[in-house]
C-alpha positions, 0 to 999 in steps of 0.5 A: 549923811543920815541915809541914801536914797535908791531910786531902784529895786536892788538899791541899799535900805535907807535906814542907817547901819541896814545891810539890807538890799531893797527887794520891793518899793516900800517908800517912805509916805511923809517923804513922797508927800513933801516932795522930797525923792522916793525914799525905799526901805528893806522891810516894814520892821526895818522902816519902822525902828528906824522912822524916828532918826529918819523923820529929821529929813522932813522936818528938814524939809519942811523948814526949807519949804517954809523959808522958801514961802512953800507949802509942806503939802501939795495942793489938795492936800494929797500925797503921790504914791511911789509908781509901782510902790508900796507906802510904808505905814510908821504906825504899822506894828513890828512883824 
């Protein structure tokens, strides 16, 4: 697998080879606007060197939602916001 996903704070960060544990949920935007599972990471800085490998699950994503005849963005083109989560920004700079 390219990552696994916590559901909880105290879970693994979902970025590969990250020994880090998961202390707040900082969710992955483009995976909650898909639809796809809350994906948390450690830090901004972990989710940001890593958004490039990690960004292959949407276009995953996408493809299977194209080929089911969905839409890769929900009706009124909003994206969910994790509850009581923070959304990683990928264009954030590197603390």
């Amino acid at each position: 697998t390219i990552m696994s996903t916590p559901s909880f704070i105290g879970g693994e960060c979902a970025s590969p080879n990250c020994t880090e544990t998961v202390t707040s949920k900082l969710a992955c935007p483009k995976c909650m606007k898909l639809g796809l599972p809350a994906t948390y990471f450690c830090s901004q800085k972990c989710f940001v060197a890593n958004y490039n490998s990690h960004k292959s699950i949407h276009n995953l994503a996408k493809q299977i939602l194209e080929a089911n005849g969905a839409s890769a963005t929900p009706a009124g083109g909003h994206r969910k916001t994790p509850p009581d989560g923070i959304i990683c920004d990928p264009n954030a700079p590197i603390e």
